[in-house]
mmCIF file of the C-alpha atoms, coordinates in Angstrom:
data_MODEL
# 
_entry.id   MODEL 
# 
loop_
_atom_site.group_PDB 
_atom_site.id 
_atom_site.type_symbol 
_atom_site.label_atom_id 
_atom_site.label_alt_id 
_atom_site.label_comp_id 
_atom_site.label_asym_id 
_atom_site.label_entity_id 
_atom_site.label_seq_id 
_atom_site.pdbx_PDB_ins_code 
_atom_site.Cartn_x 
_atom_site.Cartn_y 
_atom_site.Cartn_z 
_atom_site.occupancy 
_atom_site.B_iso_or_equiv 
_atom_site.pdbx_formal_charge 
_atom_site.auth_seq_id 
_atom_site.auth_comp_id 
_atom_site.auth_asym_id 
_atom_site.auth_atom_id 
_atom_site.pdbx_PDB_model_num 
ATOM 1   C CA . UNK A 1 1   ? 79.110  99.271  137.946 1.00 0.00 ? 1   UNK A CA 1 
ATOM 2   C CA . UNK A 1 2   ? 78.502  98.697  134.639 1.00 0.00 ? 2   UNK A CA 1 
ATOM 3   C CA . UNK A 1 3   ? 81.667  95.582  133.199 1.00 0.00 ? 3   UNK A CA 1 
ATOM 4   C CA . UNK A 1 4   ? 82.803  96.109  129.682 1.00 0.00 ? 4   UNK A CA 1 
ATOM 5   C CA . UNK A 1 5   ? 84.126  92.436  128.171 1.00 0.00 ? 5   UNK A CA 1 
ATOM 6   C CA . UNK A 1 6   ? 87.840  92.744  126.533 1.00 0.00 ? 6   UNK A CA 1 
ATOM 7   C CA . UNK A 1 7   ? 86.222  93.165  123.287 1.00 0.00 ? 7   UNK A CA 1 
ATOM 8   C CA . UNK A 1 8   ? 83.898  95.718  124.525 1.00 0.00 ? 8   UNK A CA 1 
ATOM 9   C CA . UNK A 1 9   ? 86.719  97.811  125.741 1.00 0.00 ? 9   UNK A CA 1 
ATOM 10  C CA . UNK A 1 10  ? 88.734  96.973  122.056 1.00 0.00 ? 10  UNK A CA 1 
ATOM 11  C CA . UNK A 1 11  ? 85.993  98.505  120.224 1.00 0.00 ? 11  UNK A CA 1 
ATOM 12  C CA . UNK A 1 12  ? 85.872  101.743 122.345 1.00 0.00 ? 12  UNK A CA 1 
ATOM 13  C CA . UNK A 1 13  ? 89.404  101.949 121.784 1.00 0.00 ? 13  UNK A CA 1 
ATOM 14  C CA . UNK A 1 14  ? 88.949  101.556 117.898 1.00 0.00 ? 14  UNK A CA 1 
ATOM 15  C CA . UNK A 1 15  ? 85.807  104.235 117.778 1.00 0.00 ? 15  UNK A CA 1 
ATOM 16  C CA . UNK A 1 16  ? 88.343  106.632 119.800 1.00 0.00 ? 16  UNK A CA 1 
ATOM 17  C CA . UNK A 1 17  ? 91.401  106.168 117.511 1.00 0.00 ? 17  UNK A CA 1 
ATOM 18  C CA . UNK A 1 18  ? 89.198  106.423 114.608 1.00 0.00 ? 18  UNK A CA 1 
ATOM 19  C CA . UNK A 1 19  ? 87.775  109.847 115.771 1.00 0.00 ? 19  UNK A CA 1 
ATOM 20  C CA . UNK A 1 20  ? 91.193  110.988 116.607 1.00 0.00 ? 20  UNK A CA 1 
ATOM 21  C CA . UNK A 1 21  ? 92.430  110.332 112.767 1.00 0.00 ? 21  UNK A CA 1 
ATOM 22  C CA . UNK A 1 22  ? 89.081  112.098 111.548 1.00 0.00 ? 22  UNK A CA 1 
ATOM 23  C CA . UNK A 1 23  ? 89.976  114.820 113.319 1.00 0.00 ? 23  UNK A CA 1 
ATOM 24  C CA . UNK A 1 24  ? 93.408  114.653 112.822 1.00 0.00 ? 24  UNK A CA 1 
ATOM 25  C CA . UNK A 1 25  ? 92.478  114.879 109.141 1.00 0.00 ? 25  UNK A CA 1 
ATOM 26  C CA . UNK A 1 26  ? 90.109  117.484 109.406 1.00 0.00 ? 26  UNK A CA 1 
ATOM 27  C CA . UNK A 1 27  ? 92.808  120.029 111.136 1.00 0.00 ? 27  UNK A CA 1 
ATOM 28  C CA . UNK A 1 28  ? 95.168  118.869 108.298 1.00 0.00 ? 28  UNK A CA 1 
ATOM 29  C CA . UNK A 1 29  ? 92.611  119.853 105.473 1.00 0.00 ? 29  UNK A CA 1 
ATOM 30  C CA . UNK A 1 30  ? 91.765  123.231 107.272 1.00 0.00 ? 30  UNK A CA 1 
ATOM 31  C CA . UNK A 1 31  ? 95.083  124.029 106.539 1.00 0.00 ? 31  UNK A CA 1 
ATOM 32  C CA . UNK A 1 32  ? 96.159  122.938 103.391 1.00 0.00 ? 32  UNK A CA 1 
ATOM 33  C CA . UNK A 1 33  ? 92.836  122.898 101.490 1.00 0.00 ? 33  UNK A CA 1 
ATOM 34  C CA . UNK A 1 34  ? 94.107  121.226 98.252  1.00 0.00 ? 34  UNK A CA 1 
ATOM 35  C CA . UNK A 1 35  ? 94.292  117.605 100.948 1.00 0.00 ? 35  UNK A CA 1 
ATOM 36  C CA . UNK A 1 36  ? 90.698  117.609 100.727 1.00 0.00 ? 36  UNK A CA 1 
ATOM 37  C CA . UNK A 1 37  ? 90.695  116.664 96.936  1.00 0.00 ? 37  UNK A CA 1 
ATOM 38  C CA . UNK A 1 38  ? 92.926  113.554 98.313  1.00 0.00 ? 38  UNK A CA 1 
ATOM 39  C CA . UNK A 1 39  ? 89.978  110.701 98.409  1.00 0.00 ? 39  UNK A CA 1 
ATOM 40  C CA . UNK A 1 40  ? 92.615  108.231 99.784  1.00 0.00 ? 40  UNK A CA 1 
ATOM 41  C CA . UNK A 1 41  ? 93.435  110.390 102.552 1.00 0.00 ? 41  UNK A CA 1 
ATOM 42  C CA . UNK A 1 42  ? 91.189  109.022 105.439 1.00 0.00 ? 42  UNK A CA 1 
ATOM 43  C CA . UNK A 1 43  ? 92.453  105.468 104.641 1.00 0.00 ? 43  UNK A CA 1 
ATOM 44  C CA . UNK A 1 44  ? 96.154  106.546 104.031 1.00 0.00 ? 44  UNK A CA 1 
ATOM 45  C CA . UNK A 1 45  ? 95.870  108.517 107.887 1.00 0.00 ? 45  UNK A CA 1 
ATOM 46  C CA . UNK A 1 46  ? 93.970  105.154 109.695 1.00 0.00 ? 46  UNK A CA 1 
ATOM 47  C CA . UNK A 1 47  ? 96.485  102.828 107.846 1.00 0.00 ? 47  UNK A CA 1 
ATOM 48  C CA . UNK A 1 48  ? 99.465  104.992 109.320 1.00 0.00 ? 48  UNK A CA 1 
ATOM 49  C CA . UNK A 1 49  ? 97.804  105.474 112.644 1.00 0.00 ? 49  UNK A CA 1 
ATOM 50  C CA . UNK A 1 50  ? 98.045  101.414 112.830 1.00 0.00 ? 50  UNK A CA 1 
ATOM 51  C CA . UNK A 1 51  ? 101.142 101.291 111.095 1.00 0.00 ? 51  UNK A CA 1 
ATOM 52  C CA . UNK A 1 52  ? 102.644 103.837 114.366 1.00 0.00 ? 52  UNK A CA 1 
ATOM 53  C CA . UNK A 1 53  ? 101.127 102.042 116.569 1.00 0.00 ? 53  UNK A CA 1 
ATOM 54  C CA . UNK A 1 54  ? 102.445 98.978  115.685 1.00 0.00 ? 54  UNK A CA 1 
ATOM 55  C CA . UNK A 1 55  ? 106.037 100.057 114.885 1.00 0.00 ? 55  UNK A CA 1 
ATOM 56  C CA . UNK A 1 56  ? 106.226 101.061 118.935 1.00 0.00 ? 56  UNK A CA 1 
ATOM 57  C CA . UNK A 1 57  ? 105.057 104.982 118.400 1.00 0.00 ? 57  UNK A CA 1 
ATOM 58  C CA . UNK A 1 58  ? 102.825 105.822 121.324 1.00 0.00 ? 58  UNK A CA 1 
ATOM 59  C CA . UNK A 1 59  ? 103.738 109.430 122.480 1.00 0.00 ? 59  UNK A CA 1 
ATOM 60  C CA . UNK A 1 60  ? 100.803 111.892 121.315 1.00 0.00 ? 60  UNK A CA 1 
ATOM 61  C CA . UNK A 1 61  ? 103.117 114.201 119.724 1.00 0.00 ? 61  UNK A CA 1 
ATOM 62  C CA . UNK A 1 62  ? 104.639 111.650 117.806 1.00 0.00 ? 62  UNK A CA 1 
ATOM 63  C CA . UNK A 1 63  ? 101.404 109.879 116.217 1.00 0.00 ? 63  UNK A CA 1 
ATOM 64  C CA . UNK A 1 64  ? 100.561 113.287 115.437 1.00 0.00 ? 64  UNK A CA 1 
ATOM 65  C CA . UNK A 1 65  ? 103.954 114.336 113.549 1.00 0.00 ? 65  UNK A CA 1 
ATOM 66  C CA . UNK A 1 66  ? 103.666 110.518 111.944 1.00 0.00 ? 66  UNK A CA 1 
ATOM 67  C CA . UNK A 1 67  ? 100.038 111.555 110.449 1.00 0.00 ? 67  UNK A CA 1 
ATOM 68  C CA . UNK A 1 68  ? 101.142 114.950 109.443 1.00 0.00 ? 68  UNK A CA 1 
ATOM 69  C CA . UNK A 1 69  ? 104.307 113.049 107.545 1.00 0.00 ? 69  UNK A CA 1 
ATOM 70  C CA . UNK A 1 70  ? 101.738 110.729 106.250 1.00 0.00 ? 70  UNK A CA 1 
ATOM 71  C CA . UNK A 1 71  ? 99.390  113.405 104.635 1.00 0.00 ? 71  UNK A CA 1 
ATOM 72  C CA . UNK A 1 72  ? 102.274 114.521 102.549 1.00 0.00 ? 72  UNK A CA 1 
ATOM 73  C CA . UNK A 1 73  ? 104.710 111.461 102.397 1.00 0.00 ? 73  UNK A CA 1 
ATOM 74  C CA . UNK A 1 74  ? 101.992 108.558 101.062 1.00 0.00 ? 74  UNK A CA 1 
ATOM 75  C CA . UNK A 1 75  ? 103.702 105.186 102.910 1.00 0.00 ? 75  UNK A CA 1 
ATOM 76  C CA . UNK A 1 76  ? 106.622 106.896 104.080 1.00 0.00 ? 76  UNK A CA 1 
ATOM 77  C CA . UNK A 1 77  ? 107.242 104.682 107.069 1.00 0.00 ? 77  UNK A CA 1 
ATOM 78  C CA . UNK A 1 78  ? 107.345 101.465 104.775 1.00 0.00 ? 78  UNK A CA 1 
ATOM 79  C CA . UNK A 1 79  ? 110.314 102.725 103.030 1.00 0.00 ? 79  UNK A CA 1 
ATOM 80  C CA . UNK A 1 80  ? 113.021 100.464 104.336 1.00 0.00 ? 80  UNK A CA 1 
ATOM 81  C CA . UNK A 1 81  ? 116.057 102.986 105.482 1.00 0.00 ? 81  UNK A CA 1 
ATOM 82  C CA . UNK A 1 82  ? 112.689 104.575 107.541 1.00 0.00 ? 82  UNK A CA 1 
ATOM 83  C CA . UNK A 1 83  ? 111.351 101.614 108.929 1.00 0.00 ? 83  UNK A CA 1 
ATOM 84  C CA . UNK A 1 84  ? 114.923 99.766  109.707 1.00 0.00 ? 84  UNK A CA 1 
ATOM 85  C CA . UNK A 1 85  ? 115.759 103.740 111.657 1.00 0.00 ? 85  UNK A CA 1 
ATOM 86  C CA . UNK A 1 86  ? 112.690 103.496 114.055 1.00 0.00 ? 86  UNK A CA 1 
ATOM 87  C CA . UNK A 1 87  ? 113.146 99.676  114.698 1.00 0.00 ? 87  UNK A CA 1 
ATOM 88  C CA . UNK A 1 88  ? 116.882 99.900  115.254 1.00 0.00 ? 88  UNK A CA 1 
ATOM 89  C CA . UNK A 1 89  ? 117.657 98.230  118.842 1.00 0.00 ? 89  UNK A CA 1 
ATOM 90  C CA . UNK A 1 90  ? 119.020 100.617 121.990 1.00 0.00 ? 90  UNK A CA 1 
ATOM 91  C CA . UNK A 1 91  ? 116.100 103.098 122.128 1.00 0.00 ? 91  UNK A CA 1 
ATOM 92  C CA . UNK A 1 92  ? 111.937 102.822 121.670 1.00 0.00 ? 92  UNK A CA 1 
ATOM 93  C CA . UNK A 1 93  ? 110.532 103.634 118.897 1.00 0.00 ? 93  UNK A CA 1 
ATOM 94  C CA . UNK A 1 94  ? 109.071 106.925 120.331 1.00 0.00 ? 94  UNK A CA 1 
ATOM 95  C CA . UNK A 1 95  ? 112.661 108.043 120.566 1.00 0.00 ? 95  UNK A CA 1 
ATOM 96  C CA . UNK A 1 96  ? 114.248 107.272 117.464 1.00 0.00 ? 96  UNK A CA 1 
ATOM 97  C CA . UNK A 1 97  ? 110.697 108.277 115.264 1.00 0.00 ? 97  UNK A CA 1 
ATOM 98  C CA . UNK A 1 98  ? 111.284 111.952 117.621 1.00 0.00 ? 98  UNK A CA 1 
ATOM 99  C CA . UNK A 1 99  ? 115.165 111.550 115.927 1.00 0.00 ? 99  UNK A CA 1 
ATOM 100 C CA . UNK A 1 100 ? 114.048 111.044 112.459 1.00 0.00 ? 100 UNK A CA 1 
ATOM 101 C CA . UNK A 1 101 ? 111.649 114.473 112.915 1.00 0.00 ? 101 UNK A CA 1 
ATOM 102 C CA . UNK A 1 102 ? 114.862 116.088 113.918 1.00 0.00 ? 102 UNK A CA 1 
ATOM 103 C CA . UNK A 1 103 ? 117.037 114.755 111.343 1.00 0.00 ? 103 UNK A CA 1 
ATOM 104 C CA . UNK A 1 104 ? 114.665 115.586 108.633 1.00 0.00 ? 104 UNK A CA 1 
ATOM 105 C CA . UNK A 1 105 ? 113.917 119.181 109.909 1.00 0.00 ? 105 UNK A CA 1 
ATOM 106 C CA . UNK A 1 106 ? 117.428 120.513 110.141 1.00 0.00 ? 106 UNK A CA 1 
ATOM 107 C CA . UNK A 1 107 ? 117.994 118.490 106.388 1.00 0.00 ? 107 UNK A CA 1 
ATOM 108 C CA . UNK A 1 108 ? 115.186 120.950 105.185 1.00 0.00 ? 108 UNK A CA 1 
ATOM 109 C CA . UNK A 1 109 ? 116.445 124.098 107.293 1.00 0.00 ? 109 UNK A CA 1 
ATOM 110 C CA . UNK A 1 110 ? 119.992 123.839 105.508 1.00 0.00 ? 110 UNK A CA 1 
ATOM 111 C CA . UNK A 1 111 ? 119.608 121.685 102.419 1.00 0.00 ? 111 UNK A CA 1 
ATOM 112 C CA . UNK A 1 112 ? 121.422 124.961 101.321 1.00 0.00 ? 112 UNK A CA 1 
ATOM 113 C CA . UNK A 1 113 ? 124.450 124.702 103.375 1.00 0.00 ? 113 UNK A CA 1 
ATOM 114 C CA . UNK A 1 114 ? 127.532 122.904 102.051 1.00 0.00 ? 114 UNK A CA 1 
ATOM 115 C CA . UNK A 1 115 ? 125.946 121.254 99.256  1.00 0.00 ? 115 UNK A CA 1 
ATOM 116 C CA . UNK A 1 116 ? 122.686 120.554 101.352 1.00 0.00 ? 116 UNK A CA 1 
ATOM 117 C CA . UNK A 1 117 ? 120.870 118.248 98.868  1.00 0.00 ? 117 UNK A CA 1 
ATOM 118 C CA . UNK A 1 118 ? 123.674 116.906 97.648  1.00 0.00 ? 118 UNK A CA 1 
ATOM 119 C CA . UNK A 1 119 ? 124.571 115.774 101.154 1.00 0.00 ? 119 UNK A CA 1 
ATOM 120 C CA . UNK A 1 120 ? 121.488 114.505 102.172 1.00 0.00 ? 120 UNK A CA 1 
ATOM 121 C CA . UNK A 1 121 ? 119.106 117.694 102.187 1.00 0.00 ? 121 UNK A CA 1 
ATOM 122 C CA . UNK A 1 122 ? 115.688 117.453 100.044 1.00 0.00 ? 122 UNK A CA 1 
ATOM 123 C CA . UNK A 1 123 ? 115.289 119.143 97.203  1.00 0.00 ? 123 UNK A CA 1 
ATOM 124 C CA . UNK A 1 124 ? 116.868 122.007 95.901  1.00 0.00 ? 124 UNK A CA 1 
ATOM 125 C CA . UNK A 1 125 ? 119.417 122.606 93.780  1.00 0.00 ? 125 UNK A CA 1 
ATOM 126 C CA . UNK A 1 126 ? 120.887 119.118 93.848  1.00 0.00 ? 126 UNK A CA 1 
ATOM 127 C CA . UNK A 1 127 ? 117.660 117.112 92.948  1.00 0.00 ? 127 UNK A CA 1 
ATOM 128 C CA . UNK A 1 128 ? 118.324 115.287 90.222  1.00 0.00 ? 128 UNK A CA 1 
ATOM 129 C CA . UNK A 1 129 ? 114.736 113.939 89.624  1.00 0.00 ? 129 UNK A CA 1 
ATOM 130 C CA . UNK A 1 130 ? 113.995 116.000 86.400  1.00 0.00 ? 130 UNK A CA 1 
ATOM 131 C CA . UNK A 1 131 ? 111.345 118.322 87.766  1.00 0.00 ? 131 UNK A CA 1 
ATOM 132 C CA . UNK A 1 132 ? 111.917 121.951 87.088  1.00 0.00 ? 132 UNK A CA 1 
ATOM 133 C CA . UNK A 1 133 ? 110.317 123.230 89.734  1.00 0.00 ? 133 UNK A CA 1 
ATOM 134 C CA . UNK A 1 134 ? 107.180 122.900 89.066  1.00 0.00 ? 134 UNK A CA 1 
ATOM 135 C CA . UNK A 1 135 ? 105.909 121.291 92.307  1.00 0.00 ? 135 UNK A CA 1 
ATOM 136 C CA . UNK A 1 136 ? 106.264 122.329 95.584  1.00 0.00 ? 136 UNK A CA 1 
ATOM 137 C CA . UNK A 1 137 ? 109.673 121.093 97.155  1.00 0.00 ? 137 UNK A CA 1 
ATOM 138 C CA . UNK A 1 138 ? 109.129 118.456 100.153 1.00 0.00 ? 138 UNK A CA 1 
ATOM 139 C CA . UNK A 1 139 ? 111.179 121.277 102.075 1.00 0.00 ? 139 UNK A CA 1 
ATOM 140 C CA . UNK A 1 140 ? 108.335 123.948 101.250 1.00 0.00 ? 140 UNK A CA 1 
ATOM 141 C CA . UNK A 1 141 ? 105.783 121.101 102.117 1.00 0.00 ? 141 UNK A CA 1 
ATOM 142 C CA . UNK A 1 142 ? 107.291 120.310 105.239 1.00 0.00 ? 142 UNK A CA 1 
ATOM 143 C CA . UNK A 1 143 ? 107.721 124.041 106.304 1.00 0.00 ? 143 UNK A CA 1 
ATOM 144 C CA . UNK A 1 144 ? 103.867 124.392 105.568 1.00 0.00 ? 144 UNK A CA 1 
ATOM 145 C CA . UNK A 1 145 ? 103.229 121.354 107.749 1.00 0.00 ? 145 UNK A CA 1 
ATOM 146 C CA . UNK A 1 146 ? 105.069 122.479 110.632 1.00 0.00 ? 146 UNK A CA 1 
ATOM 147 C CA . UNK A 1 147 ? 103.293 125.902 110.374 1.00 0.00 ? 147 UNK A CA 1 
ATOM 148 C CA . UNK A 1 148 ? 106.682 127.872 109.121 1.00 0.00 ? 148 UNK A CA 1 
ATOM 149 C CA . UNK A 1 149 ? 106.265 130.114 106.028 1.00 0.00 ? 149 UNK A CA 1 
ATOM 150 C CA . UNK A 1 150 ? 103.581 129.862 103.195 1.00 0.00 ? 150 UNK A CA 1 
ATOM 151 C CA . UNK A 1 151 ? 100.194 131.688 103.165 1.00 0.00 ? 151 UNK A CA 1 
ATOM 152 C CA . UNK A 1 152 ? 98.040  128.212 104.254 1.00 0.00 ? 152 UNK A CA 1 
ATOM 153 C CA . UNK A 1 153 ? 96.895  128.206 107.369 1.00 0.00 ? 153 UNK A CA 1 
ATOM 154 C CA . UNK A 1 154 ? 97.285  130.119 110.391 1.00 0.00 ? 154 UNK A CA 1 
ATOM 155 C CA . UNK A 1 155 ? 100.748 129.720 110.741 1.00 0.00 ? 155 UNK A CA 1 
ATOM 156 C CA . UNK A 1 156 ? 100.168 126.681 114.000 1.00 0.00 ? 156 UNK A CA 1 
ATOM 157 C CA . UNK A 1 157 ? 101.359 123.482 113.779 1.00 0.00 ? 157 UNK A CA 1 
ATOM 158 C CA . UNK A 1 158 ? 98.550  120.902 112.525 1.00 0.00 ? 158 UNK A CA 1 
ATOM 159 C CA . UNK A 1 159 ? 97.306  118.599 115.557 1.00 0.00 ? 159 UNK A CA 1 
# 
């Protein structure tokens, strides 16, 4: 029987998780093209991947969502009001990051109800950030990512 040494088995586990972010990346790019013209993709994806890990995020589905958010959200887990939401006490992190996904969906879904941006919804009418539009919202990002409306893709969710 062939005895791997706790390293051994460490650097197995690295080769995996770095195959799993390649083709975590790959999926992404195959359906929004313009990600491939991101060079610091592949390191922004690995440094998330660690960055979940670490935080407490171990369910599949959630890593998954985490690098999807990551893709179009550069660092979004280091901004504090994130970070200080998944590391709150009471629940694991796996439970409060599958909150935040919630909470930021139905923001998105009715940013246009009752003053929607203006009461926490993205984008829209309420943004205040001096761009006329010209961008994509992070509401029409997001419903791209999650494989609702837009022409990219083939309408599944990425990973």
């Amino acid at each position: 029987m062939l005895e791997l040494t706790s390293e051994q088995v460490a650097g197995l586990a690295e080769i995996d998780a770095r195959g799993y972010v390649e083709r975590t990346r790959q999926d992404l790019v195959k359906a929004d093209p313009k990600l491939a013209d991101d060079g610091t993709l592949p390191t922004r994806l690995w440094n998330a991947y660690i960055a979940a890990r670490r935080l407490g995020i171990h369910s599949d589905e959630n890593v998954a969502a985490f690098l999807r958010i990551e893709a179009y959200a550069p660092s979004f887990y280091e901004k504090p009001a994130t970070r200080a939401w998944i590391m709150r006490p009471g629940r694991s992190a796996d439970e409060r990051f599958h909150d935040y996904l919630r909470v930021i969906k139905w923001r998105i879904e009715h940013q246009n109800v009752q003053g929607g941006a203006e009461h926490g919804g993205i984008g829209g009418a309420g943004n205040r950030s001096g761009d006329s539009g010209t961008r994509p919202s992070l509401g029409a990002r997001w419903r791209r990512l999650i494989g609702r409306g837009g022409s990219r893709g083939n309408g599944e969710p990425v990973g």
